[in-house]
Structure formats: C-alpha cells, structure tokens
C-alpha positions, -999 to +999 in steps of 0.1 A: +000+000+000+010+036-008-010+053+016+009+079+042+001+066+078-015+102+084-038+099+053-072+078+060-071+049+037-090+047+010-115+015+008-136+003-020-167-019-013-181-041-038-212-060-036-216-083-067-249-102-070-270-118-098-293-086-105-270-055-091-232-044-083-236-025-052-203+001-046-192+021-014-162+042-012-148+055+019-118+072+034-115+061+067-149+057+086-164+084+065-186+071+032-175+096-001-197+079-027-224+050-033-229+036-066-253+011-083-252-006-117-259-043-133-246-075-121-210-080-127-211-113-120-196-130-152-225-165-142-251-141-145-242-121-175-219-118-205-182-104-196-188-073-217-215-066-194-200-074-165-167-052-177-193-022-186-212-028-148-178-024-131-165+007-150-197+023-144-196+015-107-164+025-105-171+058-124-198+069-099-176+059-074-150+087-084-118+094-095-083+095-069-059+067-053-077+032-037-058+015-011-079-013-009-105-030-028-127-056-007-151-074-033-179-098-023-197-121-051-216-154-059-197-183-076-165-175-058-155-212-049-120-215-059-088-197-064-093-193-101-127-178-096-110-153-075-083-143-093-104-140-124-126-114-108-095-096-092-086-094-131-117-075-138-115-049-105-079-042-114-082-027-144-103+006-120-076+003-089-043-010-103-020+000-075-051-013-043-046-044-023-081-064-037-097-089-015-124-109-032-146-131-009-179-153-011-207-132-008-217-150+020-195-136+039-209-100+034-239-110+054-225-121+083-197-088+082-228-062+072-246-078+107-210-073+127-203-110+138-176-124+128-186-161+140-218-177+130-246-187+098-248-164+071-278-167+044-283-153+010-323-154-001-320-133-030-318-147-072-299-174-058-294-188-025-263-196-004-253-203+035-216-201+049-210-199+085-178-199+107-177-210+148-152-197+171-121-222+164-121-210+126-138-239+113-159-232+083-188-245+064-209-239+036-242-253+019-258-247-010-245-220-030-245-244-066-262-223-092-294-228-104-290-258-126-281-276-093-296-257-065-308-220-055-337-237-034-358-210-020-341-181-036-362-159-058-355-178-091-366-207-077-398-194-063-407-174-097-398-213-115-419-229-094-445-204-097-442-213-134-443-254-129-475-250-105-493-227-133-485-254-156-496-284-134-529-268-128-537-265-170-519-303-175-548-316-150-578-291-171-580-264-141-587-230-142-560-207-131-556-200-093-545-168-080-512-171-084-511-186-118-534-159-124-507-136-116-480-153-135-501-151-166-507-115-160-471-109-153-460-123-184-481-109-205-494-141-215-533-159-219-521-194-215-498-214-192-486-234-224-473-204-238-453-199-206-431-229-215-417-214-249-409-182-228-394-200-196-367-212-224-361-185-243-345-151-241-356-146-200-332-154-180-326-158-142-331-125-132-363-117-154-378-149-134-362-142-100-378-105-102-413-119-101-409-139-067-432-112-052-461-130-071-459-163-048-464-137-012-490-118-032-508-150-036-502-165-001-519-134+013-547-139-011-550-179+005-537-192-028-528-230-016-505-230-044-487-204-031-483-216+008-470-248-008-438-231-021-432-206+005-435-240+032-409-261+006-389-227+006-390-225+045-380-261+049-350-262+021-330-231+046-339-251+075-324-283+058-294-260+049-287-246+083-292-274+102-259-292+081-242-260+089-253-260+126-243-292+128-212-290+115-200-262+128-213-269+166-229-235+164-261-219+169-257-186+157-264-156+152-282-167+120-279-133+098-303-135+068-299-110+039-308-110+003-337-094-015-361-125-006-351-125+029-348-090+036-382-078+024-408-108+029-422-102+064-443-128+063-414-152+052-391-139+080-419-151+107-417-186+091-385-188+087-377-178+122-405-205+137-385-231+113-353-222+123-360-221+160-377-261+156-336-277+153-325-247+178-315-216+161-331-191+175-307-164+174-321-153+140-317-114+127-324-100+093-299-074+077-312-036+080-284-027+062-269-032+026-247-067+026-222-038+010-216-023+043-197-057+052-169-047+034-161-018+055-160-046+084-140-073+066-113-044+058-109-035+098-099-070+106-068-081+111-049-093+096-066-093+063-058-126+040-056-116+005-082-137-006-116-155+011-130-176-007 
C-alpha cells in the first residue's frame, strides 16, 4: 500500500450479486460515494457486461488513489474464480490491495459477527458460516441448474411449474397462476413454456418472486405450498451447517427474498427455531456495508474464498 500513515485509507466496497453491483467508497470511517449498476457477476451475464457494470460503478464511485479493494460475489468457490474477478476490478484500482470473498461472507460482516450462519435469499441462494475455532462450512451456493432452493428464481420457477400443473390436469388458473399469466403478459400457461426457455433469463424470473407472497396473502394453496418447501429447504441447509460447525448462531439472513418478505421472515424464524437456532436477525443494512468490516480486521488474507 501507498497510503501515508496520516492519510485515512481509501476502501472500495463491492457487492456483486445476480441482478446489481452494489459500490461504497470510503476514506476512513467516513462514506465519499455509493454507486449502483448491473450485475457483474460473469455466471449471471456476459463479460462485456459485466466489464461495462464495473467501469460504471467505479465511475460513480470517483476518481483519486484506492488502497484497498474488498469485493464480495456469488460463484467465488476456488482460487481461479478469485483471481479472475481480481482481473476485472484491477483494471479501476491497479495499484489497491483487492480482496475478493464469497458473498456469504458479506452477510455475516454487514450484521458485525464475525462467527456464526450467514444466508443469501436473494436470485440465488447460499449459506456459509464460521464458529469460534475458525472452522468453516458452507451449503448450498450451486447455481441454479443444481440448487438455488428457496431463492427468488426458484420461487418465480416454481410459480411457473404450478401454473403449468394446474392447466396439464384441465384447471382453471388460481390466483397465483393468475398472476403469473398477467405478469408475463401471456393468456395461456402453455405459452409460458416457450418463454421460460427463451431469451428470459434468471433474473427476469427471480424479479417476479413477489407474485408467490401476493398469492399466499390472497390464501392461494399454491402459493403456501412453495413458500412452506422454501422454508424447509434453509432449515435443511442450516441445520448441516449447525451441525457441523457446533454452532447456533447468530443466523444473519440478507438478500432481496429474505430482507423484504415479512411474512417469510416469521416462518423462517419458527422453522429455524424447531432444530435450535433461535438467534435469527435479518440485515437492516446493505450486505455492501460488510466490506467496510472485513477491511478493519486483522490481519486481512488476500483472498476469502
């Protein structure tokens, strides 16, 4: 690092997800800039636009020296994935230390523990926890094509598949395939098929998980079927962790899903407390805000992954 020991150093917080990049600059405790753009996250879209995302963050985010760079993302699971997205940050702060880390770890950071479960509910889903010997776990966290239970593409998907179940057995539409037909713009659930698998992708699908909690507070049975299978694939999830790690919390939930589904939360908190977790908090804050508290430890690895 170039930084005088009497200057405040200068930190860059990234916050990579499947629908947003999320950017905070500060110079010491105090926040200079905030900046949103699209995901940069190269599974989620093309590298152009991931490229274009970053340089836009970064040019909100404003000009002048960057001592450190502390990046959080999805699909960080080896060394390569890493050093690949290091790649891409280094091109906006070629002379900063970068740390790139799970965005896992975010969660627990933005809730300031530095030992117990932390939960993603957002386009995809993820859980990574640490106990106080350093042991660390993780479950879940595959992708969609081998996981994401109870994230928000999986709850617009199965939105889709229970729509479709109800016209393969000659029903009417129910309030939340209602919904999903009015959503898409659409007059048939057959015609949903040929638009699941074309030019939507993840995030189009993940954006219309609101439709399921619309529909639960309507009494759609439908509905309360997925949010119940949702509730009981985190509860599967952090009882492995729990398990594992001989920990029982705090269990810090962020993520759009998770954040701003009241009626979820309560659920997932009377799950949760059935195998013993009942330490369970919800973030107030933006995972983002982790950053800043990953950067004060120390010592600082160079990379989490």
């Amino acid at each position: 690092m170039t930084n005088n020991l009497d200057t405040p150093s200068a930190l860059v917080g990234l916050d990579i997800g499947g629908t947003k990049t999320h950017g905070m600059r500060w110079s010491g405790n105090e926040v200079l800039a905030e900046a949103k753009s699209g995901s940069a996250n190269v599974q989620n879209v093309s590298l152009e636009d991931a490229e274009r995302n970053i340089a836009e963050v970064f040019g909100a985010l404003g000009a002048g020296h960057i001592d450190r760079v502390v990046a959080g993302a999805g699909g960080v699971d080896t060394e390569a994935d890493a050093q690949f997205l290091r790649s891409l940050i280094a091109v906006h702060a070629p002379h900063a230390e970068i740390v790139v880390v799970h965005d896992t770890r975010l969660i627990l950071a933005a809730g300031r523990a530095s030992v117990g479960i932390a939960v993603i509910l957002g386009t995809g889903s993820a859980a990574w926890g640490t106990n106080a010997e350093g042991k660390e776990g993780r479950a879940g966290g595959w992708g969609y094509l081998l996981g994401d239970e109870a994230s928000g593409y999986w709850m617009g998907r199965e939105a889709v598949r229970h729509t479709l179940r109800e016209f393969n057995r000659g029903l009417a539409p129910g309030e939340l395939g209602r919904r999903v037909l009015a959503a898409n713009q659409v007059g048939s659930p057959d015609e949903l098929i040929a638009l699941f698998h074309g030019d939507t992708d993840r995030r189009y699908w993940a954006q219309q998980s609101p439709l399921v909690f619309e529909a639960l507070a309507a009494g759609d049975p439908e509905a309360a079927v997925i949010v119940s299978q949702a509730v009981d694939h985190v509860v599967q999830m952090l009882g492995d962790l729990s398990t594992l790690l001989d920990v029982d919390g705090p269990v810090i939930i962020g993520g759009g899903v998770g954040m701003h589904q009241p009626v979820f939360q309560d659920r997932l908190r009377s799950g949760l407390g059935s195998i013993g977790l009942n330490d369970v908090r919800f973030l107030a804050v933006d995972p983002v805000e982790g950053t800043k508290f990953l950067s004060d430890l120390s010592p600082l690895p160079e990379s989490i992954s």
